[in-house]
Backbone bond lengths (Angstrom), bond angles and torsions (degrees), N, CA, C in turn:
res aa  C-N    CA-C-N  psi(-1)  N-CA   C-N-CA  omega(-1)  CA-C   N-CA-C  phi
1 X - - - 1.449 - - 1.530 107.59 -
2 X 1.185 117.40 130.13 1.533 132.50 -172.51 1.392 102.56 -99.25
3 X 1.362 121.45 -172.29 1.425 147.64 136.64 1.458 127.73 -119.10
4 X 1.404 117.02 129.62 1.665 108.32 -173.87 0.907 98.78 -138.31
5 X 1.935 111.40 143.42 1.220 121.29 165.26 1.610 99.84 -83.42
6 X 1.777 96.99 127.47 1.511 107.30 164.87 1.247 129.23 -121.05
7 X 1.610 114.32 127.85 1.475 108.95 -160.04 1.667 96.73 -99.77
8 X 1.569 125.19 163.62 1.077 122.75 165.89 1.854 87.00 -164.15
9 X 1.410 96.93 129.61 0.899 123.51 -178.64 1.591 121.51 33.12
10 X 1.567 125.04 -79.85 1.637 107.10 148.44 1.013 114.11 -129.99
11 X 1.440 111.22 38.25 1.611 130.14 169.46 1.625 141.80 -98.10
12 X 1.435 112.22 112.60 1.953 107.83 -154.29 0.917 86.70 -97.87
13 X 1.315 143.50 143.29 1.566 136.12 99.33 1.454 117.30 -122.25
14 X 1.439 102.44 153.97 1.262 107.67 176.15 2.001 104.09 -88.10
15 X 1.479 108.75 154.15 1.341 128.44 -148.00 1.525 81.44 -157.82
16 X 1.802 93.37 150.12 1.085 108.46 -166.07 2.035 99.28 -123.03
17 X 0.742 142.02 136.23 1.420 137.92 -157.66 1.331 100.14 -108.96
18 X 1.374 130.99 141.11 1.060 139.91 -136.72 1.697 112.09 -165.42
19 X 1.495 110.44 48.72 1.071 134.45 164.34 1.841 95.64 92.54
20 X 1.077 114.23 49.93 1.240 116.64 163.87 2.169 95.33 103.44
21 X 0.891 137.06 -8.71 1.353 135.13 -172.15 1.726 102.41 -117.33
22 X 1.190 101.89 157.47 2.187 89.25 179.74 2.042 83.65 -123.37
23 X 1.536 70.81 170.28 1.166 76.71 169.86 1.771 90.88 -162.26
24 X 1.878 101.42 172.18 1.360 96.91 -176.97 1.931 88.60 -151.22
25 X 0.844 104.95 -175.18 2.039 107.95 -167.94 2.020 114.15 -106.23
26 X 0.793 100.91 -171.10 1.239 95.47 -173.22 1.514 103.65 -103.87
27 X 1.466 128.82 -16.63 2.173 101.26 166.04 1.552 93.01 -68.46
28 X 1.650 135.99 -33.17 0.973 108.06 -157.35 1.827 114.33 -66.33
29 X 1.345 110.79 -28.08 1.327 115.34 175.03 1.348 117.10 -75.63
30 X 1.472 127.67 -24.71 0.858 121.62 -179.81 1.779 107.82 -79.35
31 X 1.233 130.26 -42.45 1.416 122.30 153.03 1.492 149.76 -34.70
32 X 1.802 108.69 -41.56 1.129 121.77 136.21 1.490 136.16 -54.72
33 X 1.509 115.17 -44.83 1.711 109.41 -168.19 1.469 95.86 -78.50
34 X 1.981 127.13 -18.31 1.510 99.15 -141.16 1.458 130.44 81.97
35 X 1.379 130.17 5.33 1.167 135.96 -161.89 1.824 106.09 -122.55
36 X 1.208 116.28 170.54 1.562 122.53 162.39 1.460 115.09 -117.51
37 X 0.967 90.61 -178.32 2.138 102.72 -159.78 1.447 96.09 -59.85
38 X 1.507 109.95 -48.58 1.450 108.12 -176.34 1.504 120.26 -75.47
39 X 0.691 140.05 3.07 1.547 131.74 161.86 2.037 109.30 -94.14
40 X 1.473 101.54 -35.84 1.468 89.90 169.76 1.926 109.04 -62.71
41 X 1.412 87.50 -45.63 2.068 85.27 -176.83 0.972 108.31 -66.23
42 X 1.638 141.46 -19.11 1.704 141.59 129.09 1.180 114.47 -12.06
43 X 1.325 126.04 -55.15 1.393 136.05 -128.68 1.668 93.81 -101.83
44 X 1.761 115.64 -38.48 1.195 125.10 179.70 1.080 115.75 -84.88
45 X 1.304 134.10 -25.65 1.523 133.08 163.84 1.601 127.44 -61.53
46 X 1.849 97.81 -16.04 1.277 108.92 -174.87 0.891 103.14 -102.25
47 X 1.380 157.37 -6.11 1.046 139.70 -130.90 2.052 98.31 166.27
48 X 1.170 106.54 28.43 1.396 119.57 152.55 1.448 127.38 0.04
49 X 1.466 100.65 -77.66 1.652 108.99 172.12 1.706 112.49 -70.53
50 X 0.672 130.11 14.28 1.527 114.07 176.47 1.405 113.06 -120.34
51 X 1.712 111.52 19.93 1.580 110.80 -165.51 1.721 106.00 -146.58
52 X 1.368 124.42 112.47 1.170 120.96 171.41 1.601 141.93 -23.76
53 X 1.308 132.27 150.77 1.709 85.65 179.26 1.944 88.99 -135.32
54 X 1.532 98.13 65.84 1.365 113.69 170.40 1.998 103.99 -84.00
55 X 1.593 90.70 142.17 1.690 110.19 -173.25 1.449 85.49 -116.36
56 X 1.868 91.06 176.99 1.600 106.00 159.80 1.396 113.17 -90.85
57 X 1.074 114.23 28.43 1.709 107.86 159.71 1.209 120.16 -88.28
58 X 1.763 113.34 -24.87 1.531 111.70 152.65 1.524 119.96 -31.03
59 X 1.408 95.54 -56.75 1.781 109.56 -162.30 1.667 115.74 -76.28
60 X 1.602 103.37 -11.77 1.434 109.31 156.83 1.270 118.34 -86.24
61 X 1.367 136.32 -47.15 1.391 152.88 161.47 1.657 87.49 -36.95
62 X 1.465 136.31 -42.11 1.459 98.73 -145.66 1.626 90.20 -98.70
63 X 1.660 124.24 0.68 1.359 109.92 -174.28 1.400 130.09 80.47
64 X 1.780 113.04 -2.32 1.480 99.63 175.78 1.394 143.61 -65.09
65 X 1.397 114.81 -170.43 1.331 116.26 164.55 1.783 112.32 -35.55
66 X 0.936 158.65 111.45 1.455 139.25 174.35 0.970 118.36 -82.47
67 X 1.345 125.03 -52.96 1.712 119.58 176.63 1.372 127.12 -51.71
68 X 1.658 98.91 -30.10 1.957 102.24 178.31 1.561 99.98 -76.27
69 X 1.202 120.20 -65.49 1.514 116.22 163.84 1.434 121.90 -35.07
70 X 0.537 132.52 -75.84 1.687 127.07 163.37 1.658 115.14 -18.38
71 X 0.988 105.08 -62.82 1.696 112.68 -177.38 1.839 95.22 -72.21
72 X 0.957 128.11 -51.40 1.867 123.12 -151.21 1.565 72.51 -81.99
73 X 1.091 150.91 -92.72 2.104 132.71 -177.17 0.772 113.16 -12.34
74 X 1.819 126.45 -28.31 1.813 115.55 -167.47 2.037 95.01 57.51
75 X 1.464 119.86 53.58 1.541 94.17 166.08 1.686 85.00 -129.52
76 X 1.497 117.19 157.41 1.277 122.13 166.49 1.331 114.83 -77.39
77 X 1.500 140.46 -29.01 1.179 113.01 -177.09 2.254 110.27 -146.20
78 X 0.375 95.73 166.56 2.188 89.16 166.76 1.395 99.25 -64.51
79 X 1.419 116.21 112.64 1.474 98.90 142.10 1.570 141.34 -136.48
80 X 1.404 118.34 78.27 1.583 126.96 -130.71 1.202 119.81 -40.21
81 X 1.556 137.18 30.44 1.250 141.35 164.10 1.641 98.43 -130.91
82 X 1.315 139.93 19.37 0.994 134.96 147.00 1.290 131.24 -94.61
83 X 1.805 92.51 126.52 1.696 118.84 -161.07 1.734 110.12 -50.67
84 X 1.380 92.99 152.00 1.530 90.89 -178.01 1.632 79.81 -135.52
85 X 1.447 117.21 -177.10 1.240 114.58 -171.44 1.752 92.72 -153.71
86 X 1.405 118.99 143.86 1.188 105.50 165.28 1.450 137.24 -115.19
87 X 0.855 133.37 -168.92 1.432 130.66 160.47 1.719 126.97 -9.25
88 X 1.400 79.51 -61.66 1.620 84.80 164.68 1.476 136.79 -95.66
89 X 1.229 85.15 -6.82 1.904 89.92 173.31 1.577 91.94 -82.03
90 X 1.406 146.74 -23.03 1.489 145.54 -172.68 1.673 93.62 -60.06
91 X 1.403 82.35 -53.85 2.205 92.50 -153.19 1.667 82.04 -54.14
92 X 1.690 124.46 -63.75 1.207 103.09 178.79 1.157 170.36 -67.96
93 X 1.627 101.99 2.48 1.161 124.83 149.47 1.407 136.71 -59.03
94 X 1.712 96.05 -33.02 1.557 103.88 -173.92 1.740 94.69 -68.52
95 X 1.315 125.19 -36.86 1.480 120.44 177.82 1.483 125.64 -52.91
96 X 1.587 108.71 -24.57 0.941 97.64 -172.81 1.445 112.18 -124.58
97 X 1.656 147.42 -30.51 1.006 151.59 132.85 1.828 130.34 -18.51
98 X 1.534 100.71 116.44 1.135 114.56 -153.44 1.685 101.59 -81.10
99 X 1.492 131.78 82.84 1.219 120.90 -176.25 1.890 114.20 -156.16
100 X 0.949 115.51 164.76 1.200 101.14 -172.33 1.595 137.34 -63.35
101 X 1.552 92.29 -20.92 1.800 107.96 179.39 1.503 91.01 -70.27
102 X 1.581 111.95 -52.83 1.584 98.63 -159.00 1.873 116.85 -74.98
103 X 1.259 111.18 5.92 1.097 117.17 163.54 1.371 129.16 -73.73
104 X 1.286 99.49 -66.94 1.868 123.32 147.65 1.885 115.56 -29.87
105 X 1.450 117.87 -2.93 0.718 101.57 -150.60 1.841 86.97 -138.33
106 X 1.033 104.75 -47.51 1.464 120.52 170.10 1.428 101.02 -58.44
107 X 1.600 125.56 -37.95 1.632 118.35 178.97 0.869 134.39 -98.53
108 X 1.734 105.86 17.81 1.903 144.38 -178.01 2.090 84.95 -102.20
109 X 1.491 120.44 -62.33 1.381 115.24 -166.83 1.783 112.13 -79.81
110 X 1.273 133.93 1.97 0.952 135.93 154.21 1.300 119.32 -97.93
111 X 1.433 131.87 -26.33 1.429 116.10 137.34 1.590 131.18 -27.45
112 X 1.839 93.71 -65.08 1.485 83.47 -171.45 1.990 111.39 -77.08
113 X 1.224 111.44 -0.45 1.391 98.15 -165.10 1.898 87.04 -90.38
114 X 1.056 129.20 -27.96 1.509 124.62 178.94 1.750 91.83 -52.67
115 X 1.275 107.40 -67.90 1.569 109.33 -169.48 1.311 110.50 -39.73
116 X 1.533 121.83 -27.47 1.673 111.46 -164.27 1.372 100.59 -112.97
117 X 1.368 125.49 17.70 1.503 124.08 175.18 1.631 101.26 -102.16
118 X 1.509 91.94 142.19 1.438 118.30 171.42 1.716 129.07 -46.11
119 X 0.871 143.87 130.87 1.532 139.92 -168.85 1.709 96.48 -131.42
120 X 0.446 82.84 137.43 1.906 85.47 171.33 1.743 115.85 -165.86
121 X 0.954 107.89 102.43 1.699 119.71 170.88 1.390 120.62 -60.64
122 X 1.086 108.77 104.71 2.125 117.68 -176.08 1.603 103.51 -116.66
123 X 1.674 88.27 143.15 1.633 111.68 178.26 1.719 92.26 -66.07
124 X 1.632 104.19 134.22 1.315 110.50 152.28 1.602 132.25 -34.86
125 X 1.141 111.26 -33.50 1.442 126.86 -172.54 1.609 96.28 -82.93
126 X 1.416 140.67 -25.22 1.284 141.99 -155.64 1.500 87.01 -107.89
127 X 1.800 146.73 -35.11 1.297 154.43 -164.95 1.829 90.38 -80.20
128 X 1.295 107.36 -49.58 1.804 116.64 -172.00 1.825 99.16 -48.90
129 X 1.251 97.42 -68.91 1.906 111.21 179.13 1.026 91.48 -42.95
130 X 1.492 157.12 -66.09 0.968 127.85 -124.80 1.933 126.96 -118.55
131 X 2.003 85.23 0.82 1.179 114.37 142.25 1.483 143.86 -46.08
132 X 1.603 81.89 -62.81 1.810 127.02 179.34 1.723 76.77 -60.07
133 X 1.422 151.58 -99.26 1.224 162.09 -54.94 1.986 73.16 -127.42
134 X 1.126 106.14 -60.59 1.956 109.48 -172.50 1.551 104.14 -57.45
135 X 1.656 116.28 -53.30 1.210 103.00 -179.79 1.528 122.80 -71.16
136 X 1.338 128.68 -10.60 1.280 131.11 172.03 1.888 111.24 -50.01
137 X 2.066 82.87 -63.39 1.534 97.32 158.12 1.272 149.98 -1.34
138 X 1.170 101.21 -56.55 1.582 136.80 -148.12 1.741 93.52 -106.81
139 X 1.200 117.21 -41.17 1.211 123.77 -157.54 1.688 101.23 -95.63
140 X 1.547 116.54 -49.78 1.710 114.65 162.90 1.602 112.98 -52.42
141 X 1.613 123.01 -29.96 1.334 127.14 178.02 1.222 101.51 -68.49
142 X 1.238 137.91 -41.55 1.678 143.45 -170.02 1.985 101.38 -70.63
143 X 1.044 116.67 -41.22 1.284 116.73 -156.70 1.524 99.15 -80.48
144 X 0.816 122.62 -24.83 2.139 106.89 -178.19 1.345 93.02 -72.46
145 X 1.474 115.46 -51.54 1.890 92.45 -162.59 1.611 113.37 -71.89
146 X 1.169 114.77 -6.42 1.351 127.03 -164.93 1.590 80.69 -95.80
147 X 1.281 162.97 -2.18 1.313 148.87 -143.56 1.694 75.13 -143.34
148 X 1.627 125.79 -67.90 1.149 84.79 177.53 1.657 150.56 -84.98
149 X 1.420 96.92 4.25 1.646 92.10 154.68 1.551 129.12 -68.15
150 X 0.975 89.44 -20.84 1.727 95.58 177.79 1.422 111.60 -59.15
151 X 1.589 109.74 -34.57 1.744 119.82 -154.76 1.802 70.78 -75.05
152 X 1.037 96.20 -82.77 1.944 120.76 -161.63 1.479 87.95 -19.10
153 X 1.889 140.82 -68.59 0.974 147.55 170.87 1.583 106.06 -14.87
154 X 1.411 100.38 -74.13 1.697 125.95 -177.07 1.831 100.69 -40.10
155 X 0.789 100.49 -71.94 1.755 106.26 -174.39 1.427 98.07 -75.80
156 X 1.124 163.37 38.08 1.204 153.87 127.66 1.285 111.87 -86.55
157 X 1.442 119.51 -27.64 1.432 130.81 -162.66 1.930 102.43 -90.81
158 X 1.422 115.15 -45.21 1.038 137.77 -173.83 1.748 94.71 -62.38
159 X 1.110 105.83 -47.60 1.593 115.76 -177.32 1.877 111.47 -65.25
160 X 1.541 100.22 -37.33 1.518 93.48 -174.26 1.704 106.34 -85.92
161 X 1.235 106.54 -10.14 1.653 112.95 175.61 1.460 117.52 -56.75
162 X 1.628 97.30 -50.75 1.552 119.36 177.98 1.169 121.05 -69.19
163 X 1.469 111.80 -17.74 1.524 119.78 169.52 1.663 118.15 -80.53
164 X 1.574 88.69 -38.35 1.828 94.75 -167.57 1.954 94.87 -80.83
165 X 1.252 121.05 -12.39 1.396 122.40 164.66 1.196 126.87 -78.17
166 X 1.467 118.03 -16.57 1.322 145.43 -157.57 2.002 79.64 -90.19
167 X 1.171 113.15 -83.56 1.597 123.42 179.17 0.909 134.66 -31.85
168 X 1.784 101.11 -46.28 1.612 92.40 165.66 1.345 116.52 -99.00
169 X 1.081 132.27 -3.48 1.647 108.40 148.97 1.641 120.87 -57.74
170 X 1.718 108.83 -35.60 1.400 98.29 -179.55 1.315 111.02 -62.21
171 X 1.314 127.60 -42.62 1.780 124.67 -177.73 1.453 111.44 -75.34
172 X 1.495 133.03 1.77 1.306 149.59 169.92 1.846 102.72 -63.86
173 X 1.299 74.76 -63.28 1.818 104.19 -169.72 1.793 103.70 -54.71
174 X 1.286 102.87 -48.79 1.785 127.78 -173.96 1.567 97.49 -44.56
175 X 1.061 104.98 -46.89 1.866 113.86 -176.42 0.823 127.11 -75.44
């Protein structure tokens, strides 16, 4: 188990690595975003799947240094149900936490994701095809279920024929 300084965008903390994954604690996030415990445990109740659910029982399980770990977390003591957060619960916080780093930070990753998106200039005539090509699509996707209501239609109808033939022979017979 290491310690690393990790930068993200204009954000330090030191993180403690944890068999190849880092992780860092919750004053440390709460110091960086500006935020309190309860709006991050907000943040995880809402939004469940997008957040690790690493403890410090990792950090007992892994045997490290304790006192340097202890101090670079900023936590006072082990306590194996206390949240650790990792790498990616950071990046996802900055998405969703209302504060000024994660703003600064959200308009650092839409920079670079504009830069790494595709642009490509097409002839009108190549946008038309490929309209034509979706709505064709759309329209062969429509036609089976529409083919089989028709059947189901078909044999319901065939069925009430045999019934309404069924009747009047019986009132045929009646006479």
């Amino acid at each position: 188990m290491n310690l690393v300084k990790y930068t993200l965008c204009d954000i330090e903390l030191v993180m403690v690595d944890i068999e190849g994954t880092l992780y860092c604690s919750t004053p440390q996030l709460e110091k960086v975003f500006g935020v309190e415990r309860t709006n991050l445990s907000r943040l995880v109740k809402r939004h469940p799947q997008e957040f690790s659910k690493a403890t410090c029982e990792m950090l007992v399980r892994s045997n490290g240094q304790h006192k340097e770990v202890l101090d670079a977390l900023e936590l006072d003591r082990f306590q194996k149900k206390t949240r650790l957060w990792s790498e990616d619960d950071v990046i996802g916080i900055t998405w969703l936490v209302r504060s000024d780093i994660a703003r600064q930070c959200r308009a650092q990753f839409k920079e670079i994701l504009r830069q790494h998106a595709r642009r490509e200039h097409m002839p009108v005539d190549q946008v038309e095809a490929m309209i034509a090509a979706r709505v064709e699509d759309m329209i062969l996707a429509q036609i089976a279920p529409l083919q089989a209501a028709v059947a189901d239609l078909m044999a319901d109808r065939k069925e009430m024929a045999s019934y309404a033939g069924r009747t009047l022979r019986l009132v045929r017979d009646k006479q």
